[in-house]
C-alpha positions in Angstrom: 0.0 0.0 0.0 1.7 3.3 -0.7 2.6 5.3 2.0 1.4 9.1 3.0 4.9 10.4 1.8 3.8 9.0 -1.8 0.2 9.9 -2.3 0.7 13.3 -1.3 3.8 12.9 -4.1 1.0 11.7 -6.6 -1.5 14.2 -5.6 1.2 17.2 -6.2 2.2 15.8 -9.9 -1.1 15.1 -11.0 -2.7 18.1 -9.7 -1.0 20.8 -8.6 1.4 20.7 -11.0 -0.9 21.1 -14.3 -2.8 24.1 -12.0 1.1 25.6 -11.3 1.7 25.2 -15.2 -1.4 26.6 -16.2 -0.7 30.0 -13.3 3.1 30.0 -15.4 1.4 29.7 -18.7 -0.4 33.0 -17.8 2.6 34.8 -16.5 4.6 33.7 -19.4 1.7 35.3 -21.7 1.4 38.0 -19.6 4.9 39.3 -20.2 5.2 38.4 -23.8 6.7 41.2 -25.7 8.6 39.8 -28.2 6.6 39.1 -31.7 7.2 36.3 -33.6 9.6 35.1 -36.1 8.4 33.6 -39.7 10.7 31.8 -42.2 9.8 30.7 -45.9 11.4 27.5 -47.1 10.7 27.1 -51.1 10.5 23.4 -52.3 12.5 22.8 -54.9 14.9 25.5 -52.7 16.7 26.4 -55.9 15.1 27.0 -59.1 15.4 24.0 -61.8 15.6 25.9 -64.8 17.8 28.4 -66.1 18.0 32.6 -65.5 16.6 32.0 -61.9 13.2 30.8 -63.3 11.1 27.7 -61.6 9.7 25.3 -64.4 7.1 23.3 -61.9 5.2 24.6 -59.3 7.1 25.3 -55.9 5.8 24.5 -52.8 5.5 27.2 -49.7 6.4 26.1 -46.4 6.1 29.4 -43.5 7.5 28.4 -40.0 7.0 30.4 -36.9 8.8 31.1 -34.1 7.5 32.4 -30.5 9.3 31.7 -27.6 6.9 33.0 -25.0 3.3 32.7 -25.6 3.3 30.7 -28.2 2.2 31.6 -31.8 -1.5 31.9 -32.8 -1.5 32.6 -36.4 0.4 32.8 -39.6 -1.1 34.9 -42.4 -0.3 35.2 -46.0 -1.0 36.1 -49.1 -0.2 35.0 -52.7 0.4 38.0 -55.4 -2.9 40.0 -55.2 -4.8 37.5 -53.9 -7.0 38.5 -50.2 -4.7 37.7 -47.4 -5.2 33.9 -45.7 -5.2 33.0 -42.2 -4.0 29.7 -41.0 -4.5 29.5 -37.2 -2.8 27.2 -34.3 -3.6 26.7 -31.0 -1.0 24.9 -28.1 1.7 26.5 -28.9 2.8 27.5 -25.7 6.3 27.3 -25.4 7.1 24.7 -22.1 10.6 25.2 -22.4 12.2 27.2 -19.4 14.7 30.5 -20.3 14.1 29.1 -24.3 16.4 32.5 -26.0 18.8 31.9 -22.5 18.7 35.4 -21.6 18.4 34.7 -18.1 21.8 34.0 -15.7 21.7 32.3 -12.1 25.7 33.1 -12.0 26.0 28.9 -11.6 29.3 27.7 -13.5 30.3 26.6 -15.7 27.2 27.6 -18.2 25.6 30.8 -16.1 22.0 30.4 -17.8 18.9 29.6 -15.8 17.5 26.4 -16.2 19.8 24.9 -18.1 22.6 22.8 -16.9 25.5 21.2 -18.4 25.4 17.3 -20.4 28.9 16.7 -20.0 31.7 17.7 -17.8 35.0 16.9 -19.1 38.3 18.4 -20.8 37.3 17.9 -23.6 34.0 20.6 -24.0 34.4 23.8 -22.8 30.4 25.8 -22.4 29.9 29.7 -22.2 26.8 32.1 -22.6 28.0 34.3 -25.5 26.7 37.3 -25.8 28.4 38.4 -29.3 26.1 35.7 -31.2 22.8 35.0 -31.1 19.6 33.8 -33.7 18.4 37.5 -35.1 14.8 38.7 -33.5 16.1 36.6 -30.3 18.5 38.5 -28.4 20.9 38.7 -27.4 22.4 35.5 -26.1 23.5 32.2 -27.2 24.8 29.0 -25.8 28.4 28.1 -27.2 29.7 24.8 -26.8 32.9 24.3 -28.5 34.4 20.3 -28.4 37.6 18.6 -29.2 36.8 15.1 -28.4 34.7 12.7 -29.9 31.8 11.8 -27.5 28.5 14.0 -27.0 28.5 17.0 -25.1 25.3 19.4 -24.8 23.0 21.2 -23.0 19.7 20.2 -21.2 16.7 21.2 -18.9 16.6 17.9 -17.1 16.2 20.1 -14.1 13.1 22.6 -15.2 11.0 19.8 -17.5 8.4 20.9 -19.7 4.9 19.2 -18.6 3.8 16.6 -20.4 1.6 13.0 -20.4 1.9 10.0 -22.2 1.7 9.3 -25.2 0.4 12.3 -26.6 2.0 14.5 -30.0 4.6 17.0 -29.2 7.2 19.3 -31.1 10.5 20.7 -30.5 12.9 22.8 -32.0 16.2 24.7 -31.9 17.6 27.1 -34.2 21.5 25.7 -34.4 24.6 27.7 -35.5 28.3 25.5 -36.6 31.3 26.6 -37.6 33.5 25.6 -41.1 35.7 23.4 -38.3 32.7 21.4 -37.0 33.2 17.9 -37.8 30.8 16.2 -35.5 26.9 16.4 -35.9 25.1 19.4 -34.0 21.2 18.0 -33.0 19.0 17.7 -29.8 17.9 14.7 -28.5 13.9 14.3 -26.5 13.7 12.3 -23.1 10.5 11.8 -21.3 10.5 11.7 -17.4 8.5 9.2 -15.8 7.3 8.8 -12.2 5.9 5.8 -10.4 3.6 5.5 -7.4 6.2 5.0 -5.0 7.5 8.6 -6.7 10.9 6.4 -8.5 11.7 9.0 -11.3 13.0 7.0 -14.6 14.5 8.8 -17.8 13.4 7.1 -21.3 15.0 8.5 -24.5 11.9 9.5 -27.4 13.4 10.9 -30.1 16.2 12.8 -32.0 16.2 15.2 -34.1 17.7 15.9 -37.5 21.7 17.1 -37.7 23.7 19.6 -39.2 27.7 19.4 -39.5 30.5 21.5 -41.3 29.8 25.6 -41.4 25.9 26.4 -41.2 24.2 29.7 -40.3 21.4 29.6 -38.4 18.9 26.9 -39.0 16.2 25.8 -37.4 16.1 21.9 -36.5 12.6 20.6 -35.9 11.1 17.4 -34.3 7.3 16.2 -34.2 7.3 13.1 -31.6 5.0 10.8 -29.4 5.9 10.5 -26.0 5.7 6.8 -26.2 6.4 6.2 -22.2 4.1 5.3 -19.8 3.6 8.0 -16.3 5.3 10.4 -17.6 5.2 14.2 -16.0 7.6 15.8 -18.1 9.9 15.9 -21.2 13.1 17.6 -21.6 15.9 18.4 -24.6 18.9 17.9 -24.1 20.7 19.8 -27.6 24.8 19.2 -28.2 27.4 18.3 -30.3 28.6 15.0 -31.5 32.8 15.2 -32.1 34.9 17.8 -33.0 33.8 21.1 -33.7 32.0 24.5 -32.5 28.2 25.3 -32.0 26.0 27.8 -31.4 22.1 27.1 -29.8 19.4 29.3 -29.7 15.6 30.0 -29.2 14.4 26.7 -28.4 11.2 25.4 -28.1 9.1 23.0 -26.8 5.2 22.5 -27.7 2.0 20.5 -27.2 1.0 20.5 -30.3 2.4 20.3 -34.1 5.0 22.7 -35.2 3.4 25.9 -36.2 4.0 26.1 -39.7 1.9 26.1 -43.2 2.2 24.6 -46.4 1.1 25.8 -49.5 1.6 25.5 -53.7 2.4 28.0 -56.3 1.7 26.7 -59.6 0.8 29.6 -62.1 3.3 31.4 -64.7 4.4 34.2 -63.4 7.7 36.5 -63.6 7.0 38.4 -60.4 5.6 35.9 -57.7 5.3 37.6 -54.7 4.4 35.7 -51.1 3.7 38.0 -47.9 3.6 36.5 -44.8 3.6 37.1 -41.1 3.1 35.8 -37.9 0.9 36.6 -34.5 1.6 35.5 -30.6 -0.7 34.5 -28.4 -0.2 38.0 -26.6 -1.0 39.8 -29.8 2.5 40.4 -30.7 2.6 40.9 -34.6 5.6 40.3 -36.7 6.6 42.9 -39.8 5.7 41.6 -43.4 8.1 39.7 -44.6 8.1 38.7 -48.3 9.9 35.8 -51.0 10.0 36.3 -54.6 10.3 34.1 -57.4 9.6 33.5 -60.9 7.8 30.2 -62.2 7.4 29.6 -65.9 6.0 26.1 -67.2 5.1 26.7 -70.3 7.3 26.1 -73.1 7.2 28.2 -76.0 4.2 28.3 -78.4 1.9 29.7 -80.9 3.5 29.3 -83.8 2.0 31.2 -86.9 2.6 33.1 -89.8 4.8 30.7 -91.3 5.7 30.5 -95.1 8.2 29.7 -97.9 9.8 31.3 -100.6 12.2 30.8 -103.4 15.2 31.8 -103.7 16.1 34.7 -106.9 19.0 31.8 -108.0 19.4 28.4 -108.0 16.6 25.4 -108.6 12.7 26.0 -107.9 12.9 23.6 -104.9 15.6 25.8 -103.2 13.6 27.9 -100.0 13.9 30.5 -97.7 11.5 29.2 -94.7 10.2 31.1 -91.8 7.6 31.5 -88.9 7.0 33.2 -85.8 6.1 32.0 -82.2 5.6 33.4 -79.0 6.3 32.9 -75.3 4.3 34.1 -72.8 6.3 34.2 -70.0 10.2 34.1 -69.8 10.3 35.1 -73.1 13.3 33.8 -75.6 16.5 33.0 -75.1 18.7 34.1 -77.6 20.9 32.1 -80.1 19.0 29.1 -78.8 17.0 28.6 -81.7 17.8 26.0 -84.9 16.3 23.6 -87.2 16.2 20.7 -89.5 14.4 19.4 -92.2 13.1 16.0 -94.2 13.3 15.2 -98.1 12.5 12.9 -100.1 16.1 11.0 -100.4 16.5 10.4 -96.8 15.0 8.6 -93.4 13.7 11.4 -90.7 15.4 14.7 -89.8 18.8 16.0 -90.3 20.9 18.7 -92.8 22.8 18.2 -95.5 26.8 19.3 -94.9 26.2 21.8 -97.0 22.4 23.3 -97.1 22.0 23.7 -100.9 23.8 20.6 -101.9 22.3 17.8 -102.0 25.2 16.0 -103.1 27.0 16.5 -99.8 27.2 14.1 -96.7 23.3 13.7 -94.9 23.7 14.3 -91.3 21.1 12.6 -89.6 19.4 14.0 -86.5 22.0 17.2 -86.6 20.7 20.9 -86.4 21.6 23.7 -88.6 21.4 27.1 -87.1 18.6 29.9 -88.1 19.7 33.2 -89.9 17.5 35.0 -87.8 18.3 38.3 -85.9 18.6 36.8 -82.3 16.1 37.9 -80.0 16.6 39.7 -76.6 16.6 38.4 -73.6 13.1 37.9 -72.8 11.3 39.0 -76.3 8.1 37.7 -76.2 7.9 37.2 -79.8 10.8 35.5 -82.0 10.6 35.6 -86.1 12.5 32.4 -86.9 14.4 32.5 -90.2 16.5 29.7 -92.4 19.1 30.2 -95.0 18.3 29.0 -98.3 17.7 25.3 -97.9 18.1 22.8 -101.1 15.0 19.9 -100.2 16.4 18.0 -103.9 13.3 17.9 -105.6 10.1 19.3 -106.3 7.3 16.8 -105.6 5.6 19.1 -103.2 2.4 16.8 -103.1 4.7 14.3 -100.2 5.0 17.1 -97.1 8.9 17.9 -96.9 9.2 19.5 -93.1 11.3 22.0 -91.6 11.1 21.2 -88.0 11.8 24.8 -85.8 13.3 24.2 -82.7 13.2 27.6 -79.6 14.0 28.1 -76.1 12.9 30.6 -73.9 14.9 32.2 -71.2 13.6 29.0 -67.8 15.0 26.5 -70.7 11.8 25.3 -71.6 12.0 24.1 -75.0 9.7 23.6 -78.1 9.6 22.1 -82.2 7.3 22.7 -84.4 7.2 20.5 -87.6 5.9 22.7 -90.8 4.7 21.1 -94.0 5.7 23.0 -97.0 2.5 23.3 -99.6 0.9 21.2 -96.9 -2.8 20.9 -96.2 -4.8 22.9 -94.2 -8.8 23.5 -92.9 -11.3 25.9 -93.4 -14.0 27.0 -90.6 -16.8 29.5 -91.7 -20.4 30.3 -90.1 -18.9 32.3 -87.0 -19.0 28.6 -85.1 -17.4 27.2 -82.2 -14.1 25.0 -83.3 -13.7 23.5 -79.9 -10.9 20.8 -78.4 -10.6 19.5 -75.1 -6.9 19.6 -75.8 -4.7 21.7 -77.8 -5.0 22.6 -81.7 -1.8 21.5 -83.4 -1.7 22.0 -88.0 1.7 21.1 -89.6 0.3 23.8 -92.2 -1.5 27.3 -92.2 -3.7 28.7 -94.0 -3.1 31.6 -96.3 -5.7 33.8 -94.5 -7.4 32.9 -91.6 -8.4 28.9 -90.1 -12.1 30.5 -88.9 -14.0 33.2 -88.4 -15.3 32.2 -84.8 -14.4 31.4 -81.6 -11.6 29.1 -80.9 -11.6 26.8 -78.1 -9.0 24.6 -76.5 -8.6 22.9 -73.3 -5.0 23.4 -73.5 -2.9 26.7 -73.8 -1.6 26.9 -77.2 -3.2 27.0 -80.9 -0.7 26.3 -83.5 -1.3 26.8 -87.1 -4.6 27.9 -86.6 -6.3 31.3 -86.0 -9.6 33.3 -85.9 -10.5 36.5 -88.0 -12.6 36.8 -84.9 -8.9 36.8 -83.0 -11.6 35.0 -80.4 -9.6 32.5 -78.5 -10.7 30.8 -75.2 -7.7 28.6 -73.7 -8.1 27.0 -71.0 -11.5 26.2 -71.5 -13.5 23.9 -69.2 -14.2 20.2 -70.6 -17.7 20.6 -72.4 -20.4 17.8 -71.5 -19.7 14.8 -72.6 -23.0 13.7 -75.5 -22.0 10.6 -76.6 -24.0 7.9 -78.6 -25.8 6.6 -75.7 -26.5 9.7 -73.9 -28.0 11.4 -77.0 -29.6 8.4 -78.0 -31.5 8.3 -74.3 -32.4 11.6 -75.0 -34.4 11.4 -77.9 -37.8 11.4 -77.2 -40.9 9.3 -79.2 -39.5 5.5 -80.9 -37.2 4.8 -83.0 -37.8 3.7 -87.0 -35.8 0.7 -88.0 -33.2 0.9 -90.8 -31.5 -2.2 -92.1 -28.0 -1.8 -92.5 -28.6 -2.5 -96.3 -31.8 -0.5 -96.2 -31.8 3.0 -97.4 -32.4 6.7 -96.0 -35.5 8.1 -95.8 -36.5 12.1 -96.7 -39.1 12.6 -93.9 -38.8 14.0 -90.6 -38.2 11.8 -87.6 -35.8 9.8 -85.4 -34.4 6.6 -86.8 -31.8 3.3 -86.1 -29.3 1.7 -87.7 -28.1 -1.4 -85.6 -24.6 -2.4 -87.2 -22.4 -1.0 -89.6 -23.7 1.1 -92.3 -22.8 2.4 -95.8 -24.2 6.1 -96.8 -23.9 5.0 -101.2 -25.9 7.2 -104.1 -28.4 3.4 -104.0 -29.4 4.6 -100.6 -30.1 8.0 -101.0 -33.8 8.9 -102.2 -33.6 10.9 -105.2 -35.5 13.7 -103.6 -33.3 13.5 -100.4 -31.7 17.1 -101.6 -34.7 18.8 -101.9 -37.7 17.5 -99.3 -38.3 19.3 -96.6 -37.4 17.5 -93.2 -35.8 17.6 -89.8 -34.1 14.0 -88.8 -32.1 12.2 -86.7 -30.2 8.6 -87.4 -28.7 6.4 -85.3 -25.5 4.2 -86.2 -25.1 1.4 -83.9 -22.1 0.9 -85.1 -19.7 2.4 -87.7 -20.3 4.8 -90.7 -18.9 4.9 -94.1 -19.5 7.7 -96.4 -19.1 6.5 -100.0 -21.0 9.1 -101.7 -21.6 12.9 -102.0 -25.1 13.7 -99.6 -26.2 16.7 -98.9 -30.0 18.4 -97.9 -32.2 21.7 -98.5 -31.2 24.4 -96.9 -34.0 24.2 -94.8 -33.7 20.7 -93.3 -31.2 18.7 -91.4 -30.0 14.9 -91.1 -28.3 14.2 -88.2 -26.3 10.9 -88.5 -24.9 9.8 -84.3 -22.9 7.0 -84.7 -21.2 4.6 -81.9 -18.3 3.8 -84.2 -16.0 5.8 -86.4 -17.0 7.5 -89.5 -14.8 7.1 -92.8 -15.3 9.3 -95.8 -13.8 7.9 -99.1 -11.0 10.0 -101.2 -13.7 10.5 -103.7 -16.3 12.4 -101.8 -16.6 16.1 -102.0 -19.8 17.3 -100.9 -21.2 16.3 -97.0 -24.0 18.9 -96.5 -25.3 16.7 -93.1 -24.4 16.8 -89.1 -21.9 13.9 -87.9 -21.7 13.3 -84.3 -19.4 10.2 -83.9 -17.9 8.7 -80.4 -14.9 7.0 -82.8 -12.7 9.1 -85.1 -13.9 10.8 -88.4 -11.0 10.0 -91.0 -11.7 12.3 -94.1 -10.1 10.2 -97.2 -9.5 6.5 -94.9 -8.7 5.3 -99.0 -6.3 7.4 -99.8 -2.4 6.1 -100.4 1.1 7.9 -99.7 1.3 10.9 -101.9 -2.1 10.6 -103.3 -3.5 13.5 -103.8 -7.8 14.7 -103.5 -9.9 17.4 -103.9 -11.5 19.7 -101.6 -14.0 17.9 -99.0 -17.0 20.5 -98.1 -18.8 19.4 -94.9 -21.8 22.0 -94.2 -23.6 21.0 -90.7 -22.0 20.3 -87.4 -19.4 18.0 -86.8 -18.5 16.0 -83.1 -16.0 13.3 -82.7 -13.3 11.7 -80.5 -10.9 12.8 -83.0 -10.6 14.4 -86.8 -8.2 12.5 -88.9 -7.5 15.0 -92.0 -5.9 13.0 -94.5 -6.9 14.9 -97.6 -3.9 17.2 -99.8 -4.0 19.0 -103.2 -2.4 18.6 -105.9 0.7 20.3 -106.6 1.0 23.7 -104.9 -2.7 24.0 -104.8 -2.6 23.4 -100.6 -0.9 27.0 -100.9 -4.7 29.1 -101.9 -7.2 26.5 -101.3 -8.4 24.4 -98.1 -8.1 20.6 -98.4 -11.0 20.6 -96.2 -13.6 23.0 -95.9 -16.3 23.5 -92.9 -19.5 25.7 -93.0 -21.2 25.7 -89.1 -25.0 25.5 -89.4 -27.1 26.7 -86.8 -30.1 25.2 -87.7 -29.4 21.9 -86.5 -29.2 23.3 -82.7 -32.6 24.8 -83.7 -34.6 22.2 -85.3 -33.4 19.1 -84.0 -34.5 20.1 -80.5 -38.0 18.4 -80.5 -36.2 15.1 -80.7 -33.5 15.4 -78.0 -35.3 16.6 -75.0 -35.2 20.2 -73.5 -31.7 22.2 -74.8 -30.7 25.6 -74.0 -28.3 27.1 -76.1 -26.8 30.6 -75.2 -24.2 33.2 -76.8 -22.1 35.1 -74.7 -19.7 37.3 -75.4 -16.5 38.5 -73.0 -13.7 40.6 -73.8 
């Protein structure tokens, strides 16, 4: 049975001494004056691309400091954004004299609370007054070492309160000199206590170490006092070997460490982060600020490209340029080169000498631009070749000149160009929309559309709006595939055979398999009846013939599969809404060439496969193929897939 002596023991640990921690707490927060100190850590800590710029996001961390009370907030704020509050609570700081500013004239270290680890010839320990953590003056604890073993500093003696087994943080902002050859850390004991009032130490945890010359840094520890009774926990924070340290503003918490964490992903040159921190006696830290650059986004929008012959030499020797742009960083100069493809040899690469075909192919090598370099950080580069020799002038195969620029973070970009190559036309003020980017190996001698262009991804290569409407970025649009549409028509379906033939009156009707659109199946009358329909394909779609309706009705072809168009069709004057792909010539050979493909209506897929070219140096004046949007088949086809809203908005 425990005696008197041992209950009144128990009674003072478990009682009193949480009330006499609580009564310090207050006096502690009572005479806080001291505000609090706030570090930014960047992750990656240097930047990873060239000039000082980030090419990835970087991740925020802000770290507080309070010695006293304890800290209660840390606000920041990201650019122009509204400032953000990230609040903490048990942060009280248990550890006694934590910035050692207070002496009890006891050698050999002379700082309240804190007593010596080691006493030996080896260490000698001193308060220094000539080096201390800025914002925590204006002491330190030296301990300089020339043996190997551990020698430190503890508060074995003034504990800070604790139980078991709950989450706790420490840290110490730790100073080493260029001689230090030993690891400077702190190591976490708990102090247990039994009934009979038997006092046992248990080790919990150590912190991270530092060695060689360091300036301040702050070394931090979230553990689990994983010891049963325990009444207290103390850090005992020293050097390992030979060397000098410094040890400063220390800190022990019931709680996490008070620090937030946060990502910076957008492109910007002039990232600005403000921060600060607040006690828990209202002490508020200066703004502080870290600047940085991020740019992710490798150079783009490439346009206003174009060929020309040279005043001497053979018709199939070219002068080749194009512009792009970058955003951001902008260009760095001399970067930029190219290569090119003919006919005579496998993939890219120069010749030895440009305008001799004769000379020695050099696969895969680069040849550099005649252009006038760029400045630092132009936004816009005109890229420029010498006179290039592609050997022979069957322009209807694409010969490429692939561009090659860099901008100033050393994000990097090509850009393969077909000379006389193919290229699409967009007309009825539409909506040319992607989910992803748009990329053409050609352009168009005017303009792609007169619309509004629309891309999930940043960029739109090749292709360009009269309009100059362009929505990047854009937000994926609902997904209407064959199955959703198809449980949105209302009323039943008319059954097609898949060798059966259209019909020229209005309704909704079913195809289940593959079907073949050819001039048997088309009623003669198909051109110029009035009607509004809709036709499912369960399955795929091959147009083998022209088809086309009156202007004032629509056919509406949904098909599960892929569509495929044959070389010789010209005229397509119906809507396609396919789940597959939509190839536009799926007959045509290597080097064939075809005629313009004119597709009035409106036209969905998974993907357009353009497979159609010109003859000759037609591609250069005419589109290979050539849209018209319709607006009447958002209009009339409503009746027969459910209630639709459609809306037109427009925002500079």
């Amino acid at each position: 049975m425990p005696s008197k002596k041992s209950t009144l023991s128990r009674i003072l640990t478990f009682v009193l001494l949480p009330i006499l921690c609580i009564i310090l707490s207050l006096k502690v927060f009572a005479a806080d004056t001291t505000a609090p100190y706030t570090t930014a850590a960047k992750d990656p800590a240097e930047p990873d691309g060239n000039n000082g710029w980030y090419k990835k996001p970087v991740t925020i961390t802000l770290e507080s400091t309070d010695t006293e009370s304890g800290v209660k907030e840390i606000n920041y704020k990201i650019d122009l954004a509204s400032w953000k509050k990230f609040d903490l609570t048990d942060t009280l700081n248990l550890a006694p004299n934590p910035s050692f500013e207070i002496s009890d004239y006891s050698p050999p270290l002379d700082v309240k609370d804190w007593d010596v680890g080691t006493t030996d010839s080896f260490a000698t320990y001193s308060k220094d007054t000539s080096e201390y953590m800025p914002g925590f003056e204006s002491t330190s604890v030296k301990i300089e070492s020339t043996g190997g073993s551990w020698h430190s500093v503890n508060n074995i003696d003034s504990p800070a309160y604790s139980s078991s087994y709950i989450s706790m943080s420490a840290y110490a902002w730790i100073k080493s000199s260029s001689a230090t050859t030993g690891n400077a850390y702190f190591k976490i004991y708990a102090i247990s206590e039994d009934v009979n009032g038997v006092k046992t130490i248990s080790p919990v945890a150590e912190s991270p170490s530092i060695s060689g010359q360091n300036d301040w840094t702050k070394v931090s520890l979230n553990f689990v006092v994983n010891a049963q009774d325990v009444i207290g926990v103390y850090m005992d924070v020293g050097l390992n070997g030979v060397g000098t340290m410094w040890v400063d503003a220390v800190n022990i918490a019931a709680s996490i460490l008070p620090k937030v964490t946060f990502t910076v992903a957008t492109d910007s040159a002039a990232h600005v982060v403000q921060y600060y921190a607040v006690d828990r006696a209202g002490n508020e830290e200066g703004v502080k600020n870290v600047t940085f650059k991020i740019d992710q986004t490798p150079p783009g929008n490439w346009r206003d490209a174009g060929a020309v012959r040279a005043l001497s030499g053979n018709d199939h020797e070219l002068y080749l340029w194009t512009h792009v742009d970058d955003v951001t960083a902008g260009f760095s100069p001399e970067t930029d080169k190219f290569q090119y493809t003919t006919k005579h040899n496998p993939g890219f690469g120069t010749f030895e000498d440009l305008t001799g075909c004769a000379s020695t192919w050099q696969p895969d090598d680069w040849a550099t631009t005649a252009t006038i370099p760029p400045l630092p950080g132009d936004h816009t580069a005109y890229l420029v070749t010498p006179k290039v020799d592609f050997c022979d002038s069957e322009w209807k195969i694409c010969k490429y000149v692939r561009f090659y620029a860099e901008d100033m973070a050393g994000n990097n970009a090509s850009k393969d160009i077909c000379i006389n190559g193919p290229w699409i036309k967009v007309r009825g003020k539409g909506i040319v929309g992607t989910s992803n980017i748009i990329d053409m190996v050609s352009e168009a001698v005017d303009y792609n559309t007169d619309g509004l262009i629309e891309t999930g991804g940043d960029s739109s290569n090749f292709f360009d709006s009269s309009a100059h409407l362009h929505f990047r970025e854009s937000p994926a649009p609902p997904d209407y595939n064959y199955d959703n549409l198809s449980a949105l028509s209302t009323g039943s379906k008319i059954t097609i055979s898949t060798s059966g033939d259209l019909v020229s009156s209005s309704g909704v009707y079913k195809v289940d398999g593959n079907y073949e659109i050819t001039s048997h199946k088309i009623p003669g009358n198909y051109d110029e009846a009035s009607f509004n329909q809709i036709v499912f394909i369960n399955g795929d779609l091959k147009i083998s013939s022209d088809i086309k309706v009156a202007s004032g009705s629509t056919a509406l072809f949904i098909v599960k599969g892929k569509v495929e168009i044959q070389k010789n069709v010209t005229d397509m004057e119906i809507g396609l809404i396919a789940d597959g792909r939509i190839y536009t010539a799926y007959n045509i050979t290597e080097g064939e060439h075809s005629s313009t493909l004119i597709l009035k209506g409106v036209f969905i897929c998974n993907k357009f496969v353009f497979q159609r070219t010109l003859q000759g140096t037609q591609n250069e004046y005419y589109p290979s193929e050539d849209f018209t949007y319709e607006p009447k088949y958002v209009v009339k086809l409503g009746e027969y897939l459910g209630k639709n809203a459609v809306k037109w908005v427009y925002s500079d």
